[in-house]
C-alpha positions, 0 to 999 in steps of 0.5 A, a space after each residue: 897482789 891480786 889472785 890471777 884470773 882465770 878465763 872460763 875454759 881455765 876455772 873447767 879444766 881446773 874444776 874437773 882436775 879437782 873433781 878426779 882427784 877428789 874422786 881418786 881420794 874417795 876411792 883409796 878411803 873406800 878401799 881402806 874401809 873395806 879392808 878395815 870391815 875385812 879385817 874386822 870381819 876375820 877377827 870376829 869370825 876367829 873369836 867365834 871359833 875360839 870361843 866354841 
């Protein structure tokens, strides 16, 4: 069975749909990367202490 095909106005809401869900992926990535580097942060600071 052929793939339905989509008009113009279709494929652009479709693309802009993928476009913020995309976006709302690399914003949850980011901040769990930023919490990672906190995390990291904190421990090294700790071992620093602990070492003093």
């Amino acid at each position: 069975m052929r793939p339905k095909t989509l008009n113009f106005e279709q494929l652009v809401k479709q693309n802009r749909q993928e476009l913020l869900n995309d976006e709302e992926s690399i914003t949850q990535i980011e901040l769990r990367l930023e919490k990672k580097q906190e995390a990291l942060a904190m421990a090294k600071r700790k071992e620093l202490e602990f070492n003093k």
